[in-house]
C-alpha positions as CSV (number, residue, x, y, z in Angstrom):
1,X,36.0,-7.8,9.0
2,X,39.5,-8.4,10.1
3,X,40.7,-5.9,13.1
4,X,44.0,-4.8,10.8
5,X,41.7,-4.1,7.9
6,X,39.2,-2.0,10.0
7,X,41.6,-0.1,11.3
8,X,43.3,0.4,7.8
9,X,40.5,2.7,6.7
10,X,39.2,4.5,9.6
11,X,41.5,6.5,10.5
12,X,42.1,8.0,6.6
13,X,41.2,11.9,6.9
14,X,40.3,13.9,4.1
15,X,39.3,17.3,3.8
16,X,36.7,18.4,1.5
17,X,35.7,21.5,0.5
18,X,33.1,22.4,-2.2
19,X,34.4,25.8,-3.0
20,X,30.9,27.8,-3.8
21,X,31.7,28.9,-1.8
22,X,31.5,25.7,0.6
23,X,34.5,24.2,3.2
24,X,33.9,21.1,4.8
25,X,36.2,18.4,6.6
26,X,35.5,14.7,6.2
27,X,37.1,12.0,7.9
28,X,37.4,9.0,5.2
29,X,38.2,5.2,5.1
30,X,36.1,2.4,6.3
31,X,33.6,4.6,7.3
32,X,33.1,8.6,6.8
33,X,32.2,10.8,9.5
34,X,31.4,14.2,7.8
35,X,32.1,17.3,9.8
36,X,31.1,20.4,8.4
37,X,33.1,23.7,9.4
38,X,31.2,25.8,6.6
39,X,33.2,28.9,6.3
40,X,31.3,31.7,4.3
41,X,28.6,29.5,2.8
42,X,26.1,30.2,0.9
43,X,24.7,26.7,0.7
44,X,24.5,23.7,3.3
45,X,26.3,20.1,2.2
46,X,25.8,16.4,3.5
47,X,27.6,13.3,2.1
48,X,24.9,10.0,1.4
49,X,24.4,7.8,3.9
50,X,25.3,10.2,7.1
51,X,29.3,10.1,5.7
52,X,29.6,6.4,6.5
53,X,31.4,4.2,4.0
54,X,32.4,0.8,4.4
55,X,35.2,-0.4,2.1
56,X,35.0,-3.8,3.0
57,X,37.6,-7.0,3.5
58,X,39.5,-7.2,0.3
59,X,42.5,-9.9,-0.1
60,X,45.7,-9.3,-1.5
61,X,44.7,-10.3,-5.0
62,X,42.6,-7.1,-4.9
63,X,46.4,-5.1,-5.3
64,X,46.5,-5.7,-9.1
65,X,50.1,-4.1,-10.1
66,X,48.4,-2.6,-13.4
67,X,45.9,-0.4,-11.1
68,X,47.1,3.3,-10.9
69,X,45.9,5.7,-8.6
70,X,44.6,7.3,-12.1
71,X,42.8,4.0,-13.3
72,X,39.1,4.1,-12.2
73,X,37.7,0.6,-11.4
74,X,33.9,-0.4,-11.2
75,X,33.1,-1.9,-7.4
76,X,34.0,0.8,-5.3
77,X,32.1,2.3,-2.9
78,X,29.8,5.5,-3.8
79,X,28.2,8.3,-2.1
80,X,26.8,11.3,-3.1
81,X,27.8,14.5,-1.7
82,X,24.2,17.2,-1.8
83,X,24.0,20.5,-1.5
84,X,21.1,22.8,-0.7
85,X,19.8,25.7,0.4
86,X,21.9,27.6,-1.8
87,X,21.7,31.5,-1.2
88,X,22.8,32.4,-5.1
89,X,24.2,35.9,-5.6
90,X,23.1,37.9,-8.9
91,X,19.9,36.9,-10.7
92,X,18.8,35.3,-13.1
93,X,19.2,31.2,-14.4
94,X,23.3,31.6,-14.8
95,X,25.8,28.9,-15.7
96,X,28.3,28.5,-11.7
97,X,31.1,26.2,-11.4
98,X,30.9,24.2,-8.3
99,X,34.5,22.7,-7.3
100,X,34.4,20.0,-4.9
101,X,38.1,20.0,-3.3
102,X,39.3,16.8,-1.4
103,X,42.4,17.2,1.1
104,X,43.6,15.4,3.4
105,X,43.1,17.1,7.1
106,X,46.7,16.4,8.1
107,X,48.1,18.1,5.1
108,X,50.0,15.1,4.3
109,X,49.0,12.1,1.4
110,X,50.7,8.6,0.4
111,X,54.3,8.0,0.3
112,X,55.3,9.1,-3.4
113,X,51.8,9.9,-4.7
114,X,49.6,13.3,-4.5
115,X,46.7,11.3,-5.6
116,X,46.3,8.5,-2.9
117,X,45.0,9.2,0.6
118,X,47.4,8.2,2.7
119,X,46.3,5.4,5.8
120,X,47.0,8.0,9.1
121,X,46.3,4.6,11.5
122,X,49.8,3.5,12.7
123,X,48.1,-0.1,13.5
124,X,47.0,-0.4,10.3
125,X,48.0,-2.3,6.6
126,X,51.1,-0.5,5.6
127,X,51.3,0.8,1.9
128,X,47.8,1.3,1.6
129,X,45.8,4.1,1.0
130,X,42.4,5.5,-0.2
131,X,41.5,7.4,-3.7
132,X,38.4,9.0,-4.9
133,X,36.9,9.6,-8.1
134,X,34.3,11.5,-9.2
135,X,31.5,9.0,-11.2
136,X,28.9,12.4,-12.1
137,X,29.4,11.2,-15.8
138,X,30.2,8.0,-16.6
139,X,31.6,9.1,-19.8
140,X,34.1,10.8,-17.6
141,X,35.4,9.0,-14.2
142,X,38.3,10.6,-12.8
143,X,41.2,11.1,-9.7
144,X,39.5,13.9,-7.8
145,X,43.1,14.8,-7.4
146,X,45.5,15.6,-10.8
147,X,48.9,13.6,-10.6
148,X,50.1,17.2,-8.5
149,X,48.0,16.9,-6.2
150,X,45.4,19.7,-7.9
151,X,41.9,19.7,-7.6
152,X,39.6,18.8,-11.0
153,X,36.5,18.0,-9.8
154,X,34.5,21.1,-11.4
155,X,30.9,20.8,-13.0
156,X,28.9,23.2,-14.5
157,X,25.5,24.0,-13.2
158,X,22.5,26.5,-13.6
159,X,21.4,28.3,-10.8
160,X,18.3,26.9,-11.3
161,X,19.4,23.3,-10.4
162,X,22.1,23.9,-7.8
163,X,19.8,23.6,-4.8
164,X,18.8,19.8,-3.7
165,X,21.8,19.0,-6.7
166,X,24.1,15.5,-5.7
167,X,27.1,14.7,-7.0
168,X,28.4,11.5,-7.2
169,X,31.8,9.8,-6.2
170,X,32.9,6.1,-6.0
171,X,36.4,5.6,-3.6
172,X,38.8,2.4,-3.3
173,X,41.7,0.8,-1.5
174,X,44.9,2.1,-3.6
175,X,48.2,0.4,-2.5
C-alpha cells in the first residue's frame, strides 16, 4: 500500500453512537480502532473484526465524477457493528428503535459536504474523504448521514432480538 494512501485513511475519526441508549467513539479510515466511552448504557457494542478496516489502494479511476456521497456502490468494505447484553427497561416482547449515530470526533466533516468524513491526516491525499452506509437491507442502502448532516440510521427491533443483534455497514473512499 502506498505511504500517501495509508495515511489517507487512518487518521479519519468518526464518532459513533448507538443511542439505546449507547455512545461510542470510533476512529475510522484504513483501519478502525473502536473505543468505547459508553455513557448510560444499557447494552455493550463491538464493531466486526476488532474495528479494523482496510480500504485498500484504489487509483484515480476509482473517483468516478457521477458518484455522490448519496450513491451507494457494491465493493466497499463492511463490518458489522453488535450489540449485547442489553439490560431492556419495561417488559414484555416490545417493538425499540435502535439509532446508530456516526460523527466525526473532531466535530468537523469534508469541505462542502455533511455526508463525507473528512481525511484529518495533514500528510495525506487531499480532497478525499470517507462515507458510510448502512447495508442492513439491501432493499434499502443508504448515507448514514442525510445531506444536513442528520442521522437516519434507525431500525426497528423486538426486545426479544436486540441482544447478540448485528447491524451491518459497508464504507468507501468519497472524493
Amino acid at each position: 500500500m502506498h505511504p500517501t494512501q495509508r495515511k489517507l485513511m487512518k487518521r479519519i475519526i468518526l464518532f459513533l453512537s448507538l443511542l439505546f441508549p449507547i455512545t461510542c467513539p470510533a476512529i475510522a479510515g484504513q483501519d478502525i480502532d473502536l473505543v468505547a466511552n459508553v455513557k448510560n448504557s444499557t447494552c455493550k457494542s463491538g464493531i466486526s473484526n476488532q474495528g479494523n478496516i482496510d480500504l485498500g489502494v484504489v487509483g484515480v479511476g476509482y473517483f468516478s465524477g457521477n458518484v455522490t456521497p448519496e450513491s451507494y456502490q457494491p465493493g466497499g468494505k463492511e463490518f458489522t457493528v453488535t450489540v449485547s447484553d442489553c439490560a431492556l427497561q419495561g417488559t414484555g416482547d416490545v417493538l425499540n428503535q435502535l439509532h446508530i449515530d456516526f460523527r466525526a470526533l473532531s466535530g468537523v466533516m469534508a469541505t462542502g459536504s455533511r455526508q463525507i468524513f473528512a481525511n484529518e491526516d495533514n500528510a495525506g491525499a487531499k480532497n478525499v474523504g470517507v462515507v458510510i452506509f448502512s447495508i442492513q437491507d439491501p432493499a434499502n442502502t443508504f448515507n448514514v448521514l442525510g445531506a444536513t448532516g442528520n442521522s437516519r440510521s434507525v431500525y426497528p427491533v423486538m426486545s426479544s432480538a436486540l441482544n447478540n443483534s448485528s447491524w451491518k455497514f459497508s464504507t468507501r473512499m468519497q472524493k
